[in-house]
C-alpha positions, -999 to +999 in steps of 0.1 A: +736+060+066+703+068+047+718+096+026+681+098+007+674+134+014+709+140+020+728+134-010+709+157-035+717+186-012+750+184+009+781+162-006+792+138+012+826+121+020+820+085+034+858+080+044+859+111+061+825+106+080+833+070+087+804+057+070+805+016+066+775+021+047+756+045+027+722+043+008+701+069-014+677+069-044+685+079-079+651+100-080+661+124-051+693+134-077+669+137-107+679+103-124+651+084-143+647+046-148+645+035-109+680+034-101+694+038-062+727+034-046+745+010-022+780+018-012+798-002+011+832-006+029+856-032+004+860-053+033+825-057+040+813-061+004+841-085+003+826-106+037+793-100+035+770-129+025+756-121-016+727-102-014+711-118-049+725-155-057+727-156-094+750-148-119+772-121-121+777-128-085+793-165-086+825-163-096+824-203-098+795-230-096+802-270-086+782-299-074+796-295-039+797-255-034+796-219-051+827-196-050+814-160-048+832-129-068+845-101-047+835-066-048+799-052-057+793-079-083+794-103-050+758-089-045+744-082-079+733-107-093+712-109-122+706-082-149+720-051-140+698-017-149+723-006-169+704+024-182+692+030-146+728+032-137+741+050-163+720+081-160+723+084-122+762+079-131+753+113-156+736+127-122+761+129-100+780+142-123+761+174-128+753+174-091+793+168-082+799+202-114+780+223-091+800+258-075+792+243-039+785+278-026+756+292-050+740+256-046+735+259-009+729+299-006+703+295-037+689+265-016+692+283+017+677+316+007+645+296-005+644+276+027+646+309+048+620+322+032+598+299+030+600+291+070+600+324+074+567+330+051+552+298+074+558+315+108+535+346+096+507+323+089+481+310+119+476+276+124+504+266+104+536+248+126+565+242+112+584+210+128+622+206+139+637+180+156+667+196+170+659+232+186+697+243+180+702+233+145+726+259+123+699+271+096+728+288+074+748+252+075+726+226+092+694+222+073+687+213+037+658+217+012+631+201+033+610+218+055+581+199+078+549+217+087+515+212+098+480+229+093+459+234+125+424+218+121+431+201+088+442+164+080+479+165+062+468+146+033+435+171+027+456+203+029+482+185+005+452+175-020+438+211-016+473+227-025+477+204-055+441+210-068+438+246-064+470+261-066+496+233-086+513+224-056+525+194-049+539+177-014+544+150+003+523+140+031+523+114+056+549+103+081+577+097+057+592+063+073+596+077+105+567+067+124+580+069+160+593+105+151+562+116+139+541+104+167+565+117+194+556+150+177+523+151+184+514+139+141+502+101+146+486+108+110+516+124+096+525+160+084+532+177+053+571+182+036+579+208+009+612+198-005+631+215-030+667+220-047+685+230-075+657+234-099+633+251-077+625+289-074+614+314-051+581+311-070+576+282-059+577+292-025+554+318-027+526+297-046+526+272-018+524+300+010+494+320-012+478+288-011+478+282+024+470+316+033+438+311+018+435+279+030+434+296+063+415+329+055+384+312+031+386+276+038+388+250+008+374+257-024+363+226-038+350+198-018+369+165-011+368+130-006+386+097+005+394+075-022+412+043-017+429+060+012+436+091-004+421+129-001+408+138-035+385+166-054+347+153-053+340+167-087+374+174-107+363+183-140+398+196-152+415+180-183+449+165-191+472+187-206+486+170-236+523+162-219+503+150-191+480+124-201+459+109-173+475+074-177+468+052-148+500+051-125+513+085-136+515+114-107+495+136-128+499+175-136+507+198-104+540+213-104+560+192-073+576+208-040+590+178-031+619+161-046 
């Protein structure tokens, strides 16, 4: 089970759902360092040929053979990320402390409005892949959308530019889904959970409202495969500092 954009909104109970395995990503549950999640069925783990050879996952070296150790260490071999683990360890935590009620209706009363806010605006689709989907207990924090006439990774450049929005765009590892939806170059996703706010929501649908009423302000170009302003003569703020590899400034509606 990829539990990626799962697991920071919905808990989950692997037993119960008969899950032999389940994967996410520290980063979706706000945990620094790089840090991600593999949790398996004992049995498997136990069976399951070592992921990493190396130590911490022999339990016992000889000329002729290796004896493998049981358990998780059987496939993490090496250097752990200790800090890495720690603090998504510390983020589950906090996640796991939530009142399980406010989380989803403070999550849910976003999401409604921002589909709602979407539905108003021409040219602008929003994407579902089931048609009879609960919205008060079957969706989550992520809502897919398209703008009519405009490539997905322009309008997400646009909205991070010239209105401190920031989305994802593209097809998301789910290439076959996007192009059975009529996207072959991908669509846009605003995600968003316990730190987001109704502000938020309203920023991004000002900003495509405009988009759609004016057009785009600044003018834009492809570099190395990315939309990007032309001429962006903005500075760094001084907690931002425009150090290559960093995702620069613009507030993020996607987790």
């Amino acid at each position: 089970m990829d539990a990626a954009q799962l697991a920071p909104h919905r808990r989950i109970n692997i037993s119960t759902d008969d899950v032999d395995y389940l994967a996410f990503s520290g980063h979706k549950l706000y945990a620094p360092f790089g840090s991600g999640v593999l949790v398996g069925r004992t049995d498997w783990l136990d069976a399951g040929t070592p992921h990493l050879a190396g130590g911490g996952a022999v339990r016992e070296a000889r000329l002729d053979g290796v004896s493998w150790a049981t358990g998780p260490a059987r496939h993490e071999g090496g250097s752990p990320n200790v800090l890495g683990a720690a603090t998504l360890a510390r983020a589950t935590q906090v996640i796991a402390s939530l009142d399980h009620d406010r989380w989803h209706a403070h999550e849910a009363a976003i999401r409604s409005f921002l589909v709602e806010g979407l539905g108003k605006i021409d040219g602008v689709t929003v994407h579902q892949i089931f048609s009879d989907t609960d919205a008060a207990t079957g969706t989550i924090g992520v809502v897919n959308f398209s703008v009519a006439g405009y490539d997905a990774g322009l309008v997400a450049a646009y909205l991070s530019a010239e209105h401190g929005v920031g989305l994802r765009d593209g097809r998301f590892c789910a290439h076959p889904l996007l192009k059975r939806l009529g996207l072959p170059s991908g669509s846009l996703r605003a995600s968003f959970g316990v730190g987001s706010r109704l502000e938020d929501a309203q920023r991004l649908l000002a900003g495509l409202e405009q988009l759609r009423r004016t057009g785009l302000g600044w003018d834009y170009v492809v570099d190395a495969g990315r939309w990007v302003p032309a001429n962006d003569t903005r500075t760094y703020p001084h907690w931002a500092p425009n150090t290559p590899g960093t995702a620069g400034a613009a507030p993020c509606l996607d987790d």
